[in-house]
C-alpha positions as CSV (number, residue, x, y, z in Angstrom):
1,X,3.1,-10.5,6.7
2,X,1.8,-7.7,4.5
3,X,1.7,-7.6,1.0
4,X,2.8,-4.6,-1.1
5,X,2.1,-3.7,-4.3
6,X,3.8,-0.9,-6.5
7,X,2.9,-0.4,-10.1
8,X,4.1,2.6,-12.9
9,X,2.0,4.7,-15.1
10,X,3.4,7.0,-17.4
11,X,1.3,10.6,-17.6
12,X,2.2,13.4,-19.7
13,X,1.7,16.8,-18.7
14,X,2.4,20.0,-20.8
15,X,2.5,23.3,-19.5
16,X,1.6,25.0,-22.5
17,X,-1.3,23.2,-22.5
18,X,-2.1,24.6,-18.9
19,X,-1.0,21.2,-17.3
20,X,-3.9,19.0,-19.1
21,X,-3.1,15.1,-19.7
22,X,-3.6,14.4,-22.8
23,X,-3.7,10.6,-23.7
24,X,-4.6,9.3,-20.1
25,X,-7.8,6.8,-19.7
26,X,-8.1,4.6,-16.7
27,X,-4.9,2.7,-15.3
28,X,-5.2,0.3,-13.4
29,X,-2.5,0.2,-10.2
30,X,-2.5,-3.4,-9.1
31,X,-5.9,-2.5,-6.8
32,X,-6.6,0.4,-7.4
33,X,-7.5,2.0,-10.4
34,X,-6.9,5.7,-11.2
35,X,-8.9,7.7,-13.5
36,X,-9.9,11.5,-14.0
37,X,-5.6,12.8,-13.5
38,X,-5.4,16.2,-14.4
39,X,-2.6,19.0,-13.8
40,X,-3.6,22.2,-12.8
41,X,-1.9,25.8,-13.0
42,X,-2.3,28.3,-10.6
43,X,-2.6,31.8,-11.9
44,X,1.0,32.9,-11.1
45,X,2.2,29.7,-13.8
46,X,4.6,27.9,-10.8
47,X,2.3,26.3,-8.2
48,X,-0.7,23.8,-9.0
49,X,-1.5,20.5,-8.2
50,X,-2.4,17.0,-9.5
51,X,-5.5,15.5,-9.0
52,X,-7.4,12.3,-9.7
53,X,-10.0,9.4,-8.8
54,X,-8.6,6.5,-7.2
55,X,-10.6,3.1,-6.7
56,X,-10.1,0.2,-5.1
57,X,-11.1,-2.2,-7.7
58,X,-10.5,-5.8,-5.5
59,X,-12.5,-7.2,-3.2
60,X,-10.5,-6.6,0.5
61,X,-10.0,-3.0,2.4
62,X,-6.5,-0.9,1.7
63,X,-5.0,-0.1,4.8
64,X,-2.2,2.2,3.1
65,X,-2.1,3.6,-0.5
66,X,0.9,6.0,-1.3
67,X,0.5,7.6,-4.9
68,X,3.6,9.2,-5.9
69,X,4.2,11.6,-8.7
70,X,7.8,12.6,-10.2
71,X,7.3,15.6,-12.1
72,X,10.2,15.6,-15.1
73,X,11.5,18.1,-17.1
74,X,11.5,17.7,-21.4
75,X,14.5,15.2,-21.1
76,X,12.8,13.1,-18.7
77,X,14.9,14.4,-15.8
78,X,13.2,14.1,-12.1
79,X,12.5,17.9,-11.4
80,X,10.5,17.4,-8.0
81,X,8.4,14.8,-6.5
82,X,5.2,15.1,-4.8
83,X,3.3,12.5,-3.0
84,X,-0.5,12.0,-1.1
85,X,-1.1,9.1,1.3
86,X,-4.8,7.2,1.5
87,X,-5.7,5.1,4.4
88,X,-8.7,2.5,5.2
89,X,-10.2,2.4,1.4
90,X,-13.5,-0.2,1.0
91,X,-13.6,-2.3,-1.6
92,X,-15.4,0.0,-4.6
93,X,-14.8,3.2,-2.3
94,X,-13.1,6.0,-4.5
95,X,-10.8,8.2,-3.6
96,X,-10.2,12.4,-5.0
97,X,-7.0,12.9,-4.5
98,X,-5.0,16.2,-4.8
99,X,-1.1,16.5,-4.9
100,X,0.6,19.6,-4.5
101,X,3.1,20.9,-7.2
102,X,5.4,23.6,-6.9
103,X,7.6,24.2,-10.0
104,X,6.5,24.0,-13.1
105,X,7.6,20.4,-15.2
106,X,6.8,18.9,-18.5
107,X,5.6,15.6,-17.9
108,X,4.9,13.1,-14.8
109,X,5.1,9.5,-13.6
110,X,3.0,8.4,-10.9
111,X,3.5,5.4,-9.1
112,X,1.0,3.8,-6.6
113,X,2.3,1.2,-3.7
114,X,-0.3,-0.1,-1.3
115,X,-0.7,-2.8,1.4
């Protein structure tokens, strides 16, 4: 039998701040730990993506890591989700990940489940 882990962290975007997070340090998501999220912009102000460092911090191999990010309006209303998938991470290996956006949102909560 696997075992899955999901944890929450809460990251706040702001457009007119050209998608930067502003109070996010390293969370750590069960095991892995993600660092380094930034939202970026593309030059048309719609499209843009997520990115970040994620790290397996405990001592055995991931087989599946699914990071999930709903982006939310002001009101904290789901506007859109978007979602990258990791597979076979060492223990200590990071991974740069890079979500795809596509609609602009005021803040974002990302969610990691692995096994």
């Amino acid at each position: 039998m696997r075992k899955t882990r999901v944890c929450i962290a809460l990251a706040i975007v702001s457009m007119a701040s050209l998608m930067s997070i502003t109070s996010l340090n390293a969370h750590a998501q069960g095991s892995l730990e993600l660092s380094d999220l930034r939202g970026v912009v593309d030059p048309g102000g719609v499209t843009g993506y997520i990115s970040g460092i994620a790290t397996n911090t405990s001592g055995a191999p991931i087989d599946n890591a699914t990071i999930t990010i709903n982006l939310l309006n002001a009101q904290g209303e789901i506007l859109g989700t978007t979602q990258v998938k990791g597979t076979a991470i060492a223990p200590g290996q990071r991974w740069r990940f890079r979500a795809p956006t596509a609609q602009p949102y005021d803040q974002s909560v990302v969610t990691v489940k692995t096994s």
